[in-house]
N, CA, C and O atoms as CSV, one atom per row, in Angstrom:
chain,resi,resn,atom,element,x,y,z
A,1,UNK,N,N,84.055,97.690,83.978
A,1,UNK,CA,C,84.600,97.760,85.322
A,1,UNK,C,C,84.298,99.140,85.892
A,1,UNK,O,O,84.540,100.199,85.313
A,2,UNK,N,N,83.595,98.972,87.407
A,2,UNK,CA,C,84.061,100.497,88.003
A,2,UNK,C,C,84.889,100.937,88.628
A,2,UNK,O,O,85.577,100.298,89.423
A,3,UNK,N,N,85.004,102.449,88.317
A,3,UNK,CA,C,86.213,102.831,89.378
A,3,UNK,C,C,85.769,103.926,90.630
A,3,UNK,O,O,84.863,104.760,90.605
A,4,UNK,N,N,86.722,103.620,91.712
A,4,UNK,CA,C,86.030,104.416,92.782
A,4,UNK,C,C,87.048,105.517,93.115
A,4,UNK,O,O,88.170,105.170,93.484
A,5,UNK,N,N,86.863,106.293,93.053
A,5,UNK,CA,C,88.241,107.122,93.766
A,5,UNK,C,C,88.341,106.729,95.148
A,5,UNK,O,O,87.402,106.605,95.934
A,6,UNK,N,N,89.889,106.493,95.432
A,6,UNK,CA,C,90.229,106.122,96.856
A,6,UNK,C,C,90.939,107.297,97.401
A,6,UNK,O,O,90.533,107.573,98.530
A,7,UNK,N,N,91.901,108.105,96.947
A,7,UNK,CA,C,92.027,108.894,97.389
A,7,UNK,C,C,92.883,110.400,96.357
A,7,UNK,O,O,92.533,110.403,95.176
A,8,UNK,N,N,93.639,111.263,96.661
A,8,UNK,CA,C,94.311,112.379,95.953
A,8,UNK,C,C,95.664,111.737,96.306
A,8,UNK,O,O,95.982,111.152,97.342
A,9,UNK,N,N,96.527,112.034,94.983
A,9,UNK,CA,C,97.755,112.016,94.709
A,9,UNK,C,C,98.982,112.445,96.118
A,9,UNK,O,O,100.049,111.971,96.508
A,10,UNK,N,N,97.987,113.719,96.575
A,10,UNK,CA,C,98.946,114.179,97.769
A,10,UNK,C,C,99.329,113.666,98.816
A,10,UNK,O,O,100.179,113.948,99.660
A,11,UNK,N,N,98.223,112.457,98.592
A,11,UNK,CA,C,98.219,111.873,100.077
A,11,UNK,C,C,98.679,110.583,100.356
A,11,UNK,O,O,98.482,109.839,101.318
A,12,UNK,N,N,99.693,110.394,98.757
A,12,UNK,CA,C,100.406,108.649,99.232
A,12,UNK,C,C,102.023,109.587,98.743
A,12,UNK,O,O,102.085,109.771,97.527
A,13,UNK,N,N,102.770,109.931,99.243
A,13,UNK,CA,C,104.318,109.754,99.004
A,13,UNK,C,C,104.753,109.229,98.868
A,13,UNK,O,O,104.526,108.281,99.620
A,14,UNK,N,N,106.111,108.928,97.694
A,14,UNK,CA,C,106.075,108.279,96.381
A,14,UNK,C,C,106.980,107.175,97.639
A,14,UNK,O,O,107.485,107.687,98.639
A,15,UNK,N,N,107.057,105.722,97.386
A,15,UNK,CA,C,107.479,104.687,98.065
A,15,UNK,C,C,106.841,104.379,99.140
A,15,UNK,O,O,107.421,103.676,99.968
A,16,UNK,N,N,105.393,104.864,99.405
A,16,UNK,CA,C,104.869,104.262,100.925
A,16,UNK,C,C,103.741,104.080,100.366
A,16,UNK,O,O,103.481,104.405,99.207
A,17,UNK,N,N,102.753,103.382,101.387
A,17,UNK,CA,C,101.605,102.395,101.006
A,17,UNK,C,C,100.669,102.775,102.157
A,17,UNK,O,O,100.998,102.935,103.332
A,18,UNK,N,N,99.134,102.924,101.488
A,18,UNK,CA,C,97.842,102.980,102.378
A,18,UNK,C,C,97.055,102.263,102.432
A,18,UNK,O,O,96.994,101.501,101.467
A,19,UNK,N,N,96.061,102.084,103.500
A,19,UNK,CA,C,94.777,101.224,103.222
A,19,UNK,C,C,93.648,101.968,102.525
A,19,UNK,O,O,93.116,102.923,103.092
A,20,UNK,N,N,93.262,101.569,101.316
A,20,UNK,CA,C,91.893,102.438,101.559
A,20,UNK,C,C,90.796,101.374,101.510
A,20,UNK,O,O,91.127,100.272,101.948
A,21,UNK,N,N,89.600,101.504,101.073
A,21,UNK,CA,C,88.232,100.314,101.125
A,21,UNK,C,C,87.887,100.892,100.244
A,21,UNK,O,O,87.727,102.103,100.092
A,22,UNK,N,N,87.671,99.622,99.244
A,22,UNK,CA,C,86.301,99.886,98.189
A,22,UNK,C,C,85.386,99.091,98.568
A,22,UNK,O,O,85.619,97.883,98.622
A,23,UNK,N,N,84.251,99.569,98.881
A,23,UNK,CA,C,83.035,98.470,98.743
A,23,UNK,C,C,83.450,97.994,99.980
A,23,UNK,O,O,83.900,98.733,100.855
A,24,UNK,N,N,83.256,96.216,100.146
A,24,UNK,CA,C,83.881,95.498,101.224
A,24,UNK,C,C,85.087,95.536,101.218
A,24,UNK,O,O,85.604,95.608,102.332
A,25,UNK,N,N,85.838,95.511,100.239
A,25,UNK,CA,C,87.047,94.931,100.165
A,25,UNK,C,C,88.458,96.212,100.823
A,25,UNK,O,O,88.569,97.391,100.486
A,26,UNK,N,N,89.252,95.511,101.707
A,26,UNK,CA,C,90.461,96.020,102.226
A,26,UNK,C,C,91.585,96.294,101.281
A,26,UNK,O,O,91.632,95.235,100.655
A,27,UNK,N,N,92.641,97.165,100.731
A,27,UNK,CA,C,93.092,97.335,99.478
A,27,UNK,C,C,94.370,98.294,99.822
A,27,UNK,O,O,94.183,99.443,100.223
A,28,UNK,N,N,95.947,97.645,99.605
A,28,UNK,CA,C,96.646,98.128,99.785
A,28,UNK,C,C,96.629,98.870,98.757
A,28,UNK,O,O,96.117,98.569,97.679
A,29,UNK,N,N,97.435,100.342,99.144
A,29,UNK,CA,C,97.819,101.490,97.881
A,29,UNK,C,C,98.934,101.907,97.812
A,29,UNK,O,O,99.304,102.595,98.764
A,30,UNK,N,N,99.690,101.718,96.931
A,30,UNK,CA,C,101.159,101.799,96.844
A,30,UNK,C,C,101.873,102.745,96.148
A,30,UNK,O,O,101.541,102.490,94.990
A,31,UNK,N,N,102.640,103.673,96.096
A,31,UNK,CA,C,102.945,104.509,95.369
A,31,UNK,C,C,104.311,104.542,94.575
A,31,UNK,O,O,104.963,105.546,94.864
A,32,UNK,N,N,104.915,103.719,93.658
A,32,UNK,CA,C,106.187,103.692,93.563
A,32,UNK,C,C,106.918,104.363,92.555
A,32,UNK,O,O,107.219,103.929,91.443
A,33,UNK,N,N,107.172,105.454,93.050
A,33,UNK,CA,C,108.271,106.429,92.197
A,33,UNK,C,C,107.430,106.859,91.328
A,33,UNK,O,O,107.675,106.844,90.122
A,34,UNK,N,N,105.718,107.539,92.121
A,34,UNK,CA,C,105.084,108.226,91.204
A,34,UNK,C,C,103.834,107.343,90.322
A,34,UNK,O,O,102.800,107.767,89.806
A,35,UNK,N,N,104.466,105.793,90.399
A,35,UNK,CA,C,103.307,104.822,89.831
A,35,UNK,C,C,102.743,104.201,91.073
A,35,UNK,O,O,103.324,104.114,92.155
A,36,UNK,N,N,101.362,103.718,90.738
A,36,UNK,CA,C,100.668,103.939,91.601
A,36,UNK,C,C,100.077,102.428,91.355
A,36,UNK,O,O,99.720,102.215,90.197
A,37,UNK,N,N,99.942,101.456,92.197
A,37,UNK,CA,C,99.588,99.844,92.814
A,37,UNK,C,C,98.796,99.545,93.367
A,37,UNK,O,O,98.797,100.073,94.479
A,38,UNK,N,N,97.995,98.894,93.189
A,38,UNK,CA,C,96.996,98.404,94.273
A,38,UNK,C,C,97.084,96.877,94.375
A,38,UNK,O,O,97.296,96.468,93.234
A,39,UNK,N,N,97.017,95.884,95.210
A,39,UNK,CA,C,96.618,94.544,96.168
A,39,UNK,C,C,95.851,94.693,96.898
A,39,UNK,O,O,95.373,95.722,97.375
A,40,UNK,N,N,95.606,93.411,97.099
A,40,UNK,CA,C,94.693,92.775,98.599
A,40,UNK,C,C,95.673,93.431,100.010
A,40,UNK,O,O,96.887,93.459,100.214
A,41,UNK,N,N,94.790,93.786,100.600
A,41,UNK,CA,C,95.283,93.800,101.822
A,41,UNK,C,C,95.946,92.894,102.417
A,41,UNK,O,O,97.091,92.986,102.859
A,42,UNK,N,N,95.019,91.714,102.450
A,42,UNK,CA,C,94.954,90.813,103.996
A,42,UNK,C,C,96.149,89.522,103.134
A,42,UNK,O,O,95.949,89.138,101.982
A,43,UNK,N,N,97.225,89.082,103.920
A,43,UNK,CA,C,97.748,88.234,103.587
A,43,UNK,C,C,97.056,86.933,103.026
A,43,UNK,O,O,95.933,86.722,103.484
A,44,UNK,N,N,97.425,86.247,102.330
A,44,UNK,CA,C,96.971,85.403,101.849
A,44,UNK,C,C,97.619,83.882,102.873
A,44,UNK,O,O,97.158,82.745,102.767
A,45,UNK,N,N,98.171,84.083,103.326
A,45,UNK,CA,C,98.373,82.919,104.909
A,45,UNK,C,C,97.434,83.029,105.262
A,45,UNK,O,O,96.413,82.672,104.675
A,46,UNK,N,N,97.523,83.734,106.683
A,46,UNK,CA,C,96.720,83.874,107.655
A,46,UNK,C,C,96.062,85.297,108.150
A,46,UNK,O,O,95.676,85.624,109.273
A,47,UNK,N,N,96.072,86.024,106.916
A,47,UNK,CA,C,94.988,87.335,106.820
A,47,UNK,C,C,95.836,88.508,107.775
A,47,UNK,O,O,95.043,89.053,108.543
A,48,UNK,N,N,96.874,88.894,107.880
A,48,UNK,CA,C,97.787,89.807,107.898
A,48,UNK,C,C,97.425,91.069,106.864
A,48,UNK,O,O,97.139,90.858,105.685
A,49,UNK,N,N,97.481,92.665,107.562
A,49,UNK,CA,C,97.323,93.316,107.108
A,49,UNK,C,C,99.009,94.023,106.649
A,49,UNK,O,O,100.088,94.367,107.133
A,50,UNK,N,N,98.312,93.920,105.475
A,50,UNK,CA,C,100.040,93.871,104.571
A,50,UNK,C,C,100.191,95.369,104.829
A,50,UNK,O,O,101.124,95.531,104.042
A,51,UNK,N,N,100.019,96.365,105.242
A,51,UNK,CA,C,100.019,97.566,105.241
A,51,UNK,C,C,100.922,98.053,106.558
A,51,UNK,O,O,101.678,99.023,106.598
A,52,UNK,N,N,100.700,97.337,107.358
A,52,UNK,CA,C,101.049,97.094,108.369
A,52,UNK,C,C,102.902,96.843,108.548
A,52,UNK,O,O,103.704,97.400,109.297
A,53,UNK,N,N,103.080,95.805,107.545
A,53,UNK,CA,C,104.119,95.677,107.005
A,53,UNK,C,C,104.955,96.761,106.805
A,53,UNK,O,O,104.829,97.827,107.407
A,54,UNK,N,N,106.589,96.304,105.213
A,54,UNK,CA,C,107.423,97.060,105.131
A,54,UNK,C,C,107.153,97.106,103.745
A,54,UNK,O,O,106.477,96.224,103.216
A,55,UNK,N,N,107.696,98.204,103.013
A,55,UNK,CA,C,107.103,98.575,101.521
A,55,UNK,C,C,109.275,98.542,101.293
A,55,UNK,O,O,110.130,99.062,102.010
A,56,UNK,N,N,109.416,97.762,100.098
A,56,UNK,CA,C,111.233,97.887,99.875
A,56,UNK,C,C,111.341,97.574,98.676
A,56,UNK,O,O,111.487,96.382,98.406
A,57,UNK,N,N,111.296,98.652,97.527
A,57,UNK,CA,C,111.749,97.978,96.666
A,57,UNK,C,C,110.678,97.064,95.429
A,57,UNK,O,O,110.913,96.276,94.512
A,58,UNK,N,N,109.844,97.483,95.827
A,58,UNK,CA,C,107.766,97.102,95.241
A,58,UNK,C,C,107.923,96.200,96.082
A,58,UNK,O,O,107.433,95.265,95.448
A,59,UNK,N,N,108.228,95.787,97.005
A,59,UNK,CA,C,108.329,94.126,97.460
A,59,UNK,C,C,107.592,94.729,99.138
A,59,UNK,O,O,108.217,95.445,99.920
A,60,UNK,N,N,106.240,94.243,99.356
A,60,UNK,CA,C,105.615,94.092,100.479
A,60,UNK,C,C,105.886,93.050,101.831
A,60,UNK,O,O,105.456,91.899,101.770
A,61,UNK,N,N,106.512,93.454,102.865
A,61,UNK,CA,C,106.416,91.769,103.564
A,61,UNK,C,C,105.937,92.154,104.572
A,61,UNK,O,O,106.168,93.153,105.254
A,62,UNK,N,N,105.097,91.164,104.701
A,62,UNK,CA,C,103.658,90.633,105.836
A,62,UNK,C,C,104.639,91.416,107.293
A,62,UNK,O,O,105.868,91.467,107.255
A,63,UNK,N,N,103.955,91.874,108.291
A,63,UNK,CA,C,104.650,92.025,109.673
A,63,UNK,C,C,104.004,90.621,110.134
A,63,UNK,O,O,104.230,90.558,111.343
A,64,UNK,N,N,103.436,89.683,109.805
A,64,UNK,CA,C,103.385,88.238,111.157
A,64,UNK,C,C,103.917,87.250,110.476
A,64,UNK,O,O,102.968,86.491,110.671
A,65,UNK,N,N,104.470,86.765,109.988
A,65,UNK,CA,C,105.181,85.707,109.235
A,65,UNK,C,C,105.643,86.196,107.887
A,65,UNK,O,O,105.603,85.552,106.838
A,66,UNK,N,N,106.087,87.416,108.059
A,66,UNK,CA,C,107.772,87.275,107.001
A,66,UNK,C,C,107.415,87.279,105.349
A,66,UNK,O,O,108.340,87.712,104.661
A,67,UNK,N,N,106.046,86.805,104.520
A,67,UNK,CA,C,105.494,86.583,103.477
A,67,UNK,C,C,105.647,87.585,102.746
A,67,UNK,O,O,105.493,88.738,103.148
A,68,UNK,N,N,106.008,87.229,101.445
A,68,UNK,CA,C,106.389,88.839,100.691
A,68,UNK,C,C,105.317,88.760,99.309
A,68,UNK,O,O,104.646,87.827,98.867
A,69,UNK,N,N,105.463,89.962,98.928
A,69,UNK,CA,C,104.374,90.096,97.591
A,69,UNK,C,C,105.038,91.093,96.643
A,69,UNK,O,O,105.909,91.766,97.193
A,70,UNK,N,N,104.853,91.323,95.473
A,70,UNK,CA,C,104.927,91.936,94.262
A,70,UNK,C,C,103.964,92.696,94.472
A,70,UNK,O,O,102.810,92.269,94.466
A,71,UNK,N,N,104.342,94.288,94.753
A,71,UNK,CA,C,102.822,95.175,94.456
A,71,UNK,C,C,102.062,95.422,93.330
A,71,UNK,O,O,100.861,95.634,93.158
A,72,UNK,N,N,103.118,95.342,92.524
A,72,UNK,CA,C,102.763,95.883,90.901
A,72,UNK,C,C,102.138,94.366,90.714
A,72,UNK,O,O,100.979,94.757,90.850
A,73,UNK,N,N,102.037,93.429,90.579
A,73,UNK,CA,C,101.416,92.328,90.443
A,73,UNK,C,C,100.023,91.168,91.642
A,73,UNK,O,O,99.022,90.506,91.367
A,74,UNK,N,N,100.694,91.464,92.794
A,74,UNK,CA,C,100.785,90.503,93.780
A,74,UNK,C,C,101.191,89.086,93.650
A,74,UNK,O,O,100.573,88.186,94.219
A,75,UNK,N,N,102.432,88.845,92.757
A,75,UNK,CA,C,102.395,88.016,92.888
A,75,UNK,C,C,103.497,87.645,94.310
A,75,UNK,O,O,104.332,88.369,94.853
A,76,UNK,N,N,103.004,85.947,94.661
A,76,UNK,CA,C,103.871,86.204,96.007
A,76,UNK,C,C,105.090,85.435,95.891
A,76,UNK,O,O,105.182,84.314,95.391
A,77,UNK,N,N,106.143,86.224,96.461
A,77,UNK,CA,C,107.130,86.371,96.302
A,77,UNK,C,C,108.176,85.156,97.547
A,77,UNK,O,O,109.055,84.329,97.305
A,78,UNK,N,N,107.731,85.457,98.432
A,78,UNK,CA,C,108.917,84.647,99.287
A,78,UNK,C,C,107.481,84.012,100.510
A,78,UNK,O,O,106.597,84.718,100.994
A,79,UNK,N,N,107.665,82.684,100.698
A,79,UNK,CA,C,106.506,81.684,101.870
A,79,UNK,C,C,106.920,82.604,102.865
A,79,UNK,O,O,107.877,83.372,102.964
A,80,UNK,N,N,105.802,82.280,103.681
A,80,UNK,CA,C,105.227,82.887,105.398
A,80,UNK,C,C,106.229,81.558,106.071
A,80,UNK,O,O,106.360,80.338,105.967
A,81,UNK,N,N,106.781,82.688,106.784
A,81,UNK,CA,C,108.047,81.876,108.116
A,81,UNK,C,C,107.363,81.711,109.345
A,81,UNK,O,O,106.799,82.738,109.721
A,82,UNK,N,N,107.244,80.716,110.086
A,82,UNK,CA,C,107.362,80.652,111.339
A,82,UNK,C,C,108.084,79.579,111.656
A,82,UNK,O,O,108.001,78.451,111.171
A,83,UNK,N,N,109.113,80.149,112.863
A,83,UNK,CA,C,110.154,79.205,113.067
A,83,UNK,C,C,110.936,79.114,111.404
A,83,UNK,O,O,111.081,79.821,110.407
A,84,UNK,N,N,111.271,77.824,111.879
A,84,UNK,CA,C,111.891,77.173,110.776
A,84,UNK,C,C,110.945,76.530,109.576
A,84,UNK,O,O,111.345,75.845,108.635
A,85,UNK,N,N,109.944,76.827,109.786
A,85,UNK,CA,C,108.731,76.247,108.882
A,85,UNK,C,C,108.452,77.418,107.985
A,85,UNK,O,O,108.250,78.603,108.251
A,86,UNK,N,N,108.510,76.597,106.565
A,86,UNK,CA,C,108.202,77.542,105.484
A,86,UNK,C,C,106.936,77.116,105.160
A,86,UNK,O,O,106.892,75.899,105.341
A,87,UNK,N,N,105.561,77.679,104.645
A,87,UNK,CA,C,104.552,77.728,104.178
A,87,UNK,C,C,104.164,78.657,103.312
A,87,UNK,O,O,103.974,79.845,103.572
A,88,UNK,N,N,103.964,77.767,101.582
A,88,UNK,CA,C,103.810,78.506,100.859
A,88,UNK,C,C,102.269,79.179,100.895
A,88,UNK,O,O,101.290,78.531,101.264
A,89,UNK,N,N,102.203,80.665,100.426
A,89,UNK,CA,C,100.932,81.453,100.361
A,89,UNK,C,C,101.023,81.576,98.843
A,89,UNK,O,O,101.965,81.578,98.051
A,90,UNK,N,N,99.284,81.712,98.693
A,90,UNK,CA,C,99.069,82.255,97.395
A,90,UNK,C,C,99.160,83.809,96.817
A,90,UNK,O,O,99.166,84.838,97.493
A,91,UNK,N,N,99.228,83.685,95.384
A,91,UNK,CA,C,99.459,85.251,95.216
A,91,UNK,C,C,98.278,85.745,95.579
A,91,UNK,O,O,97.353,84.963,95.793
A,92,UNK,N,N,98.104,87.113,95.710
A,92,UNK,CA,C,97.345,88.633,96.226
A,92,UNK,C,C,96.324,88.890,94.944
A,92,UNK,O,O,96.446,88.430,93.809
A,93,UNK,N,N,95.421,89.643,95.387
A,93,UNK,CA,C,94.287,89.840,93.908
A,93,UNK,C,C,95.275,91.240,93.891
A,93,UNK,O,O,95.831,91.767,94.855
A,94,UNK,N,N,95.294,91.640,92.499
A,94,UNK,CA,C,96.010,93.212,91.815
A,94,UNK,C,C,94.362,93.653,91.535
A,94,UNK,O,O,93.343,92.979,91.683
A,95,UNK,N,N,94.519,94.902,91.124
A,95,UNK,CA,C,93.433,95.480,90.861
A,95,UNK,C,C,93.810,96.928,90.214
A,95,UNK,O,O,94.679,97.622,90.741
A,96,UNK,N,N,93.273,97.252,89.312
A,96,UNK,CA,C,94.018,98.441,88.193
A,96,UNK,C,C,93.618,99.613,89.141
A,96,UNK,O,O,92.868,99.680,90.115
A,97,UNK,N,N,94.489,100.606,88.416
A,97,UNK,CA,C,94.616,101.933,89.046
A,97,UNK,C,C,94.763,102.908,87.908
A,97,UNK,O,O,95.590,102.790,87.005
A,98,UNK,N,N,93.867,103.901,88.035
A,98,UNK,CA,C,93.687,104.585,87.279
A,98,UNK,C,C,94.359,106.119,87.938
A,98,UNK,O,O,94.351,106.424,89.131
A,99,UNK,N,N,94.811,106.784,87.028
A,99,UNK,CA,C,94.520,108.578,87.576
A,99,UNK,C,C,93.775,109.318,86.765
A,99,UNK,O,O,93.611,109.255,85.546
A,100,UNK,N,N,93.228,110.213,87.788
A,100,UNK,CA,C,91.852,111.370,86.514
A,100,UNK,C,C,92.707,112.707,87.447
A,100,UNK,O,O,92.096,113.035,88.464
A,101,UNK,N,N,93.788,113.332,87.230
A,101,UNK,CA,C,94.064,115.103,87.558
A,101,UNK,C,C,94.549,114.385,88.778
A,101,UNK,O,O,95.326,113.449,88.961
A,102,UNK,N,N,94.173,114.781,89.175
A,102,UNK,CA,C,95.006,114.661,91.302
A,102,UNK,C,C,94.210,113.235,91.679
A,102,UNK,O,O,94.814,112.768,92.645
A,103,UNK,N,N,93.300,112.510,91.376
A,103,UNK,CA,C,92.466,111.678,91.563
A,103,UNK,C,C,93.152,110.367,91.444
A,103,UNK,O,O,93.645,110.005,90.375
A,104,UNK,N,N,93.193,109.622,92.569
A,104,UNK,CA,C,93.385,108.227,92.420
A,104,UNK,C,C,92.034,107.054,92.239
A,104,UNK,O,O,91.351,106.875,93.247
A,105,UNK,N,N,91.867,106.699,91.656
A,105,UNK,CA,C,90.813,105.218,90.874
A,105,UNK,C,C,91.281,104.160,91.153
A,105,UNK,O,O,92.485,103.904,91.160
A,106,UNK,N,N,90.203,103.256,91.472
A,106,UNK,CA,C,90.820,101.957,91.479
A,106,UNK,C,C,89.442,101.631,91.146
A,106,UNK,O,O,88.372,102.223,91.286
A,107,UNK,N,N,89.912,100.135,90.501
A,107,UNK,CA,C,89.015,99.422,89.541
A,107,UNK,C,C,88.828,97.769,90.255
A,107,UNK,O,O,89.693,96.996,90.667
A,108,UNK,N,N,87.555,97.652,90.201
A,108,UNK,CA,C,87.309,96.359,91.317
A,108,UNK,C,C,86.591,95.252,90.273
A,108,UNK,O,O,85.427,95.483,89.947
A,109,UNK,N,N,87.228,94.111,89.768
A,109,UNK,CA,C,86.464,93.489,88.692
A,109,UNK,C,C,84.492,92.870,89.407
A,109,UNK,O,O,83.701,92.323,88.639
Protein backbone atom coordinates (compact mmCIF):
# COMPACT_ATOMS: atom_id res chain seq x y z
CA UNK A 1 0.00 0.00 0.00
CA UNK A 2 1.01 3.70 -0.52
CA UNK A 3 1.01 6.41 1.63
CA UNK A 4 0.66 10.05 0.76
CA UNK A 5 1.10 12.67 3.24
CA UNK A 6 -2.07 14.77 3.47
CA UNK A 7 -1.17 17.03 5.78
CA UNK A 8 0.94 18.18 9.47
CA UNK A 9 -0.43 17.34 12.79
CA UNK A 10 -0.87 21.20 13.43
CA UNK A 11 -3.29 21.61 11.16
CA UNK A 12 -6.33 19.27 12.26
CA UNK A 13 -7.33 20.17 16.10
CA UNK A 14 -8.04 17.39 18.09
CA UNK A 15 -12.15 16.78 17.45
CA UNK A 16 -12.53 18.54 14.00
CA UNK A 17 -12.34 17.15 10.51
CA UNK A 18 -10.71 18.18 6.95
CA UNK A 19 -10.89 17.49 3.39
CA UNK A 20 -7.80 16.56 1.92
CA UNK A 21 -7.36 14.56 -1.81
CA UNK A 22 -5.34 11.75 -2.54
CA UNK A 23 -5.04 11.00 -6.06
CA UNK A 24 -8.80 11.33 -7.25
CA UNK A 25 -10.27 10.49 -4.32
CA UNK A 26 -12.12 13.16 -1.76
CA UNK A 27 -11.15 12.02 1.98
CA UNK A 28 -12.46 13.12 5.21
CA UNK A 29 -9.67 13.70 8.08
CA UNK A 30 -10.59 13.41 11.45
CA UNK A 31 -8.79 14.02 14.46
CA UNK A 32 -10.13 12.45 17.65
CA UNK A 33 -8.50 13.19 20.89
CA UNK A 34 -5.15 13.10 19.12
CA UNK A 35 -6.13 9.81 16.93
CA UNK A 36 -6.31 10.42 13.69
CA UNK A 37 -9.36 8.86 10.91
CA UNK A 38 -9.83 8.90 7.64
CA UNK A 39 -13.36 8.11 5.30
CA UNK A 40 -14.86 8.81 2.13
CA UNK A 41 -15.92 12.06 1.80
CA UNK A 42 -18.97 12.00 -0.30
CA UNK A 43 -22.04 10.46 1.38
CA UNK A 44 -22.92 7.32 0.38
CA UNK A 45 -26.87 8.47 -0.38
CA UNK A 46 -26.65 11.05 -2.49
CA UNK A 47 -22.87 12.23 -2.50
CA UNK A 48 -22.94 14.85 0.37
CA UNK A 49 -19.77 16.23 1.45
CA UNK A 50 -19.50 14.82 4.93
CA UNK A 51 -17.10 17.53 5.92
CA UNK A 52 -19.42 19.87 5.50
CA UNK A 53 -21.32 18.28 8.17
CA UNK A 54 -21.05 17.95 12.19
CA UNK A 55 -18.08 15.91 13.76
CA UNK A 56 -19.83 14.64 17.71
CA UNK A 57 -18.50 12.18 19.37
CA UNK A 58 -16.52 10.09 16.15
CA UNK A 59 -20.03 10.17 14.80
CA UNK A 60 -20.14 12.28 11.33
CA UNK A 61 -23.69 13.47 10.09
CA UNK A 62 -24.24 14.32 6.48
CA UNK A 63 -25.52 18.32 6.40
CA UNK A 64 -28.37 17.15 3.47
CA UNK A 65 -30.20 14.31 4.86
CA UNK A 66 -29.27 13.73 8.46
CA UNK A 67 -27.00 10.25 7.56
CA UNK A 68 -24.47 9.44 10.13
CA UNK A 69 -21.10 7.48 9.96
CA UNK A 70 -18.45 5.95 12.29
CA UNK A 71 -15.14 7.78 11.51
CA UNK A 72 -12.92 5.35 13.01
CA UNK A 73 -14.64 2.74 10.80
CA UNK A 74 -17.25 4.27 8.40
CA UNK A 75 -19.44 2.27 9.27
CA UNK A 76 -22.96 3.86 8.78
CA UNK A 77 -24.57 4.55 11.54
CA UNK A 78 -28.12 6.13 11.40
CA UNK A 79 -30.33 6.19 7.35
CA UNK A 80 -30.48 9.59 5.35
CA UNK A 81 -33.89 11.48 6.45
CA UNK A 82 -35.97 13.26 4.25
CA UNK A 83 -39.21 14.10 5.53
CA UNK A 84 -40.47 11.26 7.18
CA UNK A 85 -38.71 8.85 4.83
CA UNK A 86 -35.90 6.83 6.07
CA UNK A 87 -33.36 5.50 3.46
CA UNK A 88 -30.86 3.22 4.31
CA UNK A 89 -27.05 4.24 3.01
CA UNK A 90 -24.15 2.13 2.76
CA UNK A 91 -21.12 2.19 4.93
CA UNK A 92 -18.08 4.76 3.88
CA UNK A 93 -14.60 3.28 2.51
CA UNK A 94 -11.99 3.77 5.92
CA UNK A 95 -8.61 4.06 4.82
CA UNK A 96 -5.47 3.73 7.32
CA UNK A 97 -3.61 6.53 8.71
CA UNK A 98 -0.38 6.57 9.47
CA UNK A 99 2.00 9.25 11.44
CA UNK A 100 5.86 9.75 10.48
CA UNK A 101 7.01 13.03 13.28
CA UNK A 102 4.46 15.87 12.57
CA UNK A 103 3.40 14.05 9.26
CA UNK A 104 0.02 12.80 8.56
CA UNK A 105 -0.20 9.51 5.87
CA UNK A 106 -2.88 8.08 4.54
CA UNK A 107 -2.94 4.84 2.83
CA UNK A 108 -5.18 4.27 -0.35
CA UNK A 109 -5.63 0.39 -1.09
Amino acid sequence: MDYTKVADKNELMPNTMKLVVVGDKEVLLANLDGVYYAIANKCTHLGGSLVKGTLEGGIVTCPKHKAQFDVKTGEALAEAKIGFIKMKVKDEASYEVKIDGDNILIGLP
